[in-house]
Structure formats: C-alpha cells, structure tokens
N, C-alpha and C positions, 0 to 999 in steps of 0.2 A: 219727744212728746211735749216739753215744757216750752220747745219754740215754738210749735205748731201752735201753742195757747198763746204764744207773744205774738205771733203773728197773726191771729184770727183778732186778737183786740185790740189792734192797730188798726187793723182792716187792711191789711197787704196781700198779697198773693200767698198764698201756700205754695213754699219750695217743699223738694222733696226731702224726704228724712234723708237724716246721715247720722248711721249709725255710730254708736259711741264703744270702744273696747270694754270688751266684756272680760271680770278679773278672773275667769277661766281658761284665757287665752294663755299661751306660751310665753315665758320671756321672752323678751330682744333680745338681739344678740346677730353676727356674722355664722352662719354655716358652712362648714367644711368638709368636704367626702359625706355629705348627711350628720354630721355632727355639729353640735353648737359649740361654738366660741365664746366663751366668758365678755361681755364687752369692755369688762374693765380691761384684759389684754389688750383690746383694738384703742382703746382710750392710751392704755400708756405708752403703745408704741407710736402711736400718731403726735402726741406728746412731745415723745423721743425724737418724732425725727422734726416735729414744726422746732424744735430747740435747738437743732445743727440745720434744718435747712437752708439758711443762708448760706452757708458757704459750702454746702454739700451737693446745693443745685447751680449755682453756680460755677463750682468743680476747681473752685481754688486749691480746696487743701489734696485735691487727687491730683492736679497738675502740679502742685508742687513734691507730691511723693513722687509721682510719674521722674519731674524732671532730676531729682536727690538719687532717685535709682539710676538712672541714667548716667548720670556725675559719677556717683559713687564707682558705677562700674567701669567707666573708662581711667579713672585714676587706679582702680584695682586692677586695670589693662596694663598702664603705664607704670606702675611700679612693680609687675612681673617682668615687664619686657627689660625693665632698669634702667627708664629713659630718666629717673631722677637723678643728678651728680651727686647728691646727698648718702645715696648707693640704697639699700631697703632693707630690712630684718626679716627673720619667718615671722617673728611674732606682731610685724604691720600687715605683711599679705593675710594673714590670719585677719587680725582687726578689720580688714578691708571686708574680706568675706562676710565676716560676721554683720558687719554693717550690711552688704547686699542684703543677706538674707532676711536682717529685720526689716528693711524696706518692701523689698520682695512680701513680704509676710503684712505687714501693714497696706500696701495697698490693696492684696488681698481682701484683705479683712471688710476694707475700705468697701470694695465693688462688693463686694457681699453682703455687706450693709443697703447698698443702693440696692440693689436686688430685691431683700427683702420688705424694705420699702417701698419699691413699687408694688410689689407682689399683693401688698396689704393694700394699695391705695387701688391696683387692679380689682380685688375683692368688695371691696365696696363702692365699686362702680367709676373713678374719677374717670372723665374722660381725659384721653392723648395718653394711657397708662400704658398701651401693647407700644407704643412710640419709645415710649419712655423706657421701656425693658430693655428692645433692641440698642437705642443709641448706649444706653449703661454697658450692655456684653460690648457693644463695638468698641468703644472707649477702654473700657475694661480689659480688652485684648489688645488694644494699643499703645497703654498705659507698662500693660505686666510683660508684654512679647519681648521689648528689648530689655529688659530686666530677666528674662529667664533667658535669655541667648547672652545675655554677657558672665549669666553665672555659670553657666556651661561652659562656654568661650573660656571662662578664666580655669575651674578647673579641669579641663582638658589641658590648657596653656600650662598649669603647677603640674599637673600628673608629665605631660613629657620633659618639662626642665628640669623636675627631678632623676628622671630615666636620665637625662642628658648631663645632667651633671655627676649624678651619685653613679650610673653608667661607668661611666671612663675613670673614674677612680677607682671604683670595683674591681675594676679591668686589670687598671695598674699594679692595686693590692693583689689580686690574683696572679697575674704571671713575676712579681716580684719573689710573691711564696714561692713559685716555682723556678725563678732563678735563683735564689737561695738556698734550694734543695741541691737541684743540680748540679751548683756550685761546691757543695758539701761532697755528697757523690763523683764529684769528675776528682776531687783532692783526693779521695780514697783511693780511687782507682787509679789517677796519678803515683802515689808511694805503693802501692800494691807492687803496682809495675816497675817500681826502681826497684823494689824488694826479690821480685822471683826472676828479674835478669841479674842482679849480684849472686841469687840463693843458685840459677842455673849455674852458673860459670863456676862456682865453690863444688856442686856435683861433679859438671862434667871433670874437673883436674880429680876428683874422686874415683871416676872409672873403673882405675885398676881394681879398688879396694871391690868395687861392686861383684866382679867376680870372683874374687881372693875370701873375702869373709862377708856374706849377706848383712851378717847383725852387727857386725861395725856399721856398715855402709846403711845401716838403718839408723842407729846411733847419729851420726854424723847429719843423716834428715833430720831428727831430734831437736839436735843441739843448732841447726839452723833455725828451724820453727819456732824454738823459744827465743834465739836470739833476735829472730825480727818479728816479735810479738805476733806470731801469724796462730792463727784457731788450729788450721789443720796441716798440713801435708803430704802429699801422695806423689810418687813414683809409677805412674799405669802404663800399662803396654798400648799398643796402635787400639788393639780391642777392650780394652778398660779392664785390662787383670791389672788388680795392685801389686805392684813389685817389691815396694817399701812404704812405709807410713811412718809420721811422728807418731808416739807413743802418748804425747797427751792428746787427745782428739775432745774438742767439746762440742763438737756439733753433733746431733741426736742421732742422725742415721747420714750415711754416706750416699752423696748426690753426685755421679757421675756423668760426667759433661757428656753434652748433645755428640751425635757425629758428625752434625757441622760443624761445631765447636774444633771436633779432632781434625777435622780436615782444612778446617782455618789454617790453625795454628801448626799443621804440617807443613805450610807454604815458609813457616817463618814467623808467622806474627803473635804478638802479646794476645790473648781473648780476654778479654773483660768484660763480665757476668756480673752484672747487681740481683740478687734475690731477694725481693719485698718479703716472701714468705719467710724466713727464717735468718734477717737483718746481715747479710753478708755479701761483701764482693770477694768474689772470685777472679782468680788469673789462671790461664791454661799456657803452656810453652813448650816447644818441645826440645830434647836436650841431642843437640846435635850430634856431640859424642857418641849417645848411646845408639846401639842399632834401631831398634822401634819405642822410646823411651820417651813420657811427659811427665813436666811438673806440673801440680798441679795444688795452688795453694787457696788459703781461703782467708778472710778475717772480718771479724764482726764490725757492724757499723752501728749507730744510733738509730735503735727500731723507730723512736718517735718523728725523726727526721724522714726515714723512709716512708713513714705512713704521710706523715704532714705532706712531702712530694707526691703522695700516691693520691690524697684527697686533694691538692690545690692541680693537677693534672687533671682532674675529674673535674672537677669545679670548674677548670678553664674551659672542658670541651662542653660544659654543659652549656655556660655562660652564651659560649659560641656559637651552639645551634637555637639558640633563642632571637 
C-alpha cells in the first residue's frame, strides 16, 4: 500500500501489489521426506564444503589417495612375492596392509563426502548437480576398484604362502613324529626277536625235561622270562592250549595270538605284534623240537610313544586327505 501512495504522488503508473511476507508464515528452511531442515545445518555444511572445495572439486587430494592406494598396494604385491633383496618381515606385510586399509578407508570417506555434497547442493536446486553425482560414483569406483582388488589380491596372496610354507613344514614335523615312533617300535621289535630265538633254542635243548617233569620245564620258562626282561611267557599248542607259562605275568588278561598269526609263524617265521592297546610287542615262534609247540612272548613298550605314533599316524592321513 505505502508504494501505491509513492506512486500515485509522483504521478507514475500503478504497478501491481507485491505482496510482502506475512510473520505467520513458516520458517525457511530446506524440506526433506516433508520435514524441515534447520538452515543453519545447510549453512554449515555448505560452509564445510565452500572451505575444501578447491581442492575437492578439483579432485587433487582423491587422485592423490587414489594414486598412494594404488602404490601402496603394489609394493604390499612386491614384498609378499619377495622381489626385495633386502628379504621382508611379517611385521612389514602387516604395516603394508595396514597402510592399504587406511587409504582404502580414506578414500572412502572421501567419495562419501562428495556425495553428500552434491546431494545437499542437488537439494537446493544447483544446476549440473545429477552430473555431478554420477561422475563422483564413477570416479569413485575407479579410484576404490583397484585398491579393493589389490587388498584382496594380497590376502589371498598371505593366506596361500602361509599354507605353502607353514604346509611343508607341518608335513615334515608330522611324518618326522612318525618316523621317530617307528623307529622306537622297529628297536623293540628288533631285540624282541633276538630275545625269543635265543629264548627258543634254550627250550627246544629243554625238550627232554618238558616230558620228564612239566614244573621244572615251566621253571625254566620262568627263569627265561626274567632273564630277558620279557612281561609274559607262554608255551601254546597249534590250538592256543597254554602248555607252560612264566610265573610272574603282568599283563591283565591273557591275549592269544590271531590264527593267522599261528599260521605265520608255523612256516618258520618270527610274528611281531605291536598293541597300542595295552603298550606291548609281541613275538610268536614256533619251537621246532616240539611236536605242535609256540613261544610266545611279550614285553612292555613306552605307552606315551605308542600313542604319540598312534596320533602323528592320524594327523598324517588327516593332513593328507585335506
């Protein structure tokens, strides 16, 4: 109204009213989903970003994260693979990683920043802002793609040189245990068997006594069995009747040999029986003198060694079918 009175006493044309905000209106402010935005927010991120725009639309400081990840990960390439003469530690491929990741994680941050920069400058209308979105993800994927294929790259590269090296030593430690057992086991059964062909041959010249006085000729098993530190001793017929036995017996219950076993060692040969179960080898023989007549002795081994062979055996075929 107050122009319309400036303009009538001038004498000018009457323009048309324009109205003036009325203090029942709404705040200012940006709208979002139907809600109002505080403007102070849009003030201070636009603030925020006119303060790094120089170099943030320019895309220096992302092309220089881009190119640092990039570096970073080819040098965390070349000192897995060990092309330094200098040779590498775990605790630099460590360092290495670690640096990927922070970069990795910074340019993140980075493009996500541009993002939500444009997103605010979309909001309140700048024009070339849907431009600006797209080139930011494009760049953005360009920047981060070979920085998350080289930390990939690298640990898939640590996870199999680890297989590949801690691998074939595992391997080694494993059938070492197992050559070490066996080696322990073959000694046993080595003296075993020097032990029940001297112990046969002191029977068989006993013969006569065997039919002449039984409990001498069991005496005389006895005094064998202690004298070659053996646990048990037995005298068994082709059917496994005991004929004769040592008198001191420490093993719990009496385990008579397989009928392969008897049928072995009716050809002639030594049988030698290790049993995990109950830490003993065994010898079977048979005593030529007698008509249907076997020795059959026993003696304790190192339970711990047996088992130690019974778990690196185990370990090894485990190893092997993996």
């Amino acid at each position: 109204m107050l122009v319309l009175l400036q303009q009538s006493q001038r004498g000018a044309r009457p323009s048309k009213a324009v109205d003036l905000p009325s203090y029942n209106d709404k705040p200012s402010g940006n709208t979002l989903s139907g809600k109002t935005v505080p403007s102070g927010f849009v003030n201070w991120v636009s603030d925020l970003t006119q303060k790094y725009a120089l170099d943030i639309a320019s895309g220096k400081l992302t092309f220089g994260l881009g190119f640092a990840a990039v570096l970073a990960g080819v040098i965390t390439y070349l000192a897995i693979s060990g092309f330094f003469p200098f040779g590498t530690s775990p605790e630099l491929v460590l360092g290495l990683l670690l640096l990927d990741l922070v970069l990795l994680l910074a340019l993140t941050i980075l493009v996500a920043w541009r993002l939500v920069a444009l997103w605010m400058a979309r909001r309140s209308g700048t024009a070339g802002s849907r431009l600006h979105v797209r080139l930011v993800i494009m760049f953005g994927l360009v920047a981060i793609t070979p920085t998350i294929i080289m930390a990939v790259y690298s640990a898939l590269t640590i996870n199999l040189g680890f297989q590949a090296w801690f691998g074939e030593r595992v391997a080694q430690v494993i059938s070492a245990s197992v050559s070490v057992a066996e080696a322990y086991l073959e000694e046993h059964k080595m003296v075993i068997r020097a032990e029940i062909l001297a112990m046969a041959n002191d029977l068989n010249r006993a013969l006569p006594l065997y039919y002449q006085d039984r409990e001498a000729f069991a005496n005389i098993v006895n005094q064998q069995a202690q004298l070659r530190s053996l646990a048990d001793a037995y005298v068994l017929s082709g059917s496994g009747e005991i004929l004769a036995k040592s008198q001191m017996s420490f093993s719990a219950a009496f385990s008579p040999p397989s009928r392969a076993a008897l049928a072995k060692a009716a050809e002639g040969e030594v049988v030698l029986l290790a049993s995990e179960r109950d830490a003993q080898v065994r010898a079977l023989f048979k005593l030529d003198r007698f008509l249907d007549a076997y020795l059959y002795v026993s003696r304790f081994v190192d339970a711990r060694v047996l088992n130690t062979a019974m778990q690196a055996r185990h370990a090894a075929s485990d190893y092997a079918a993996r």
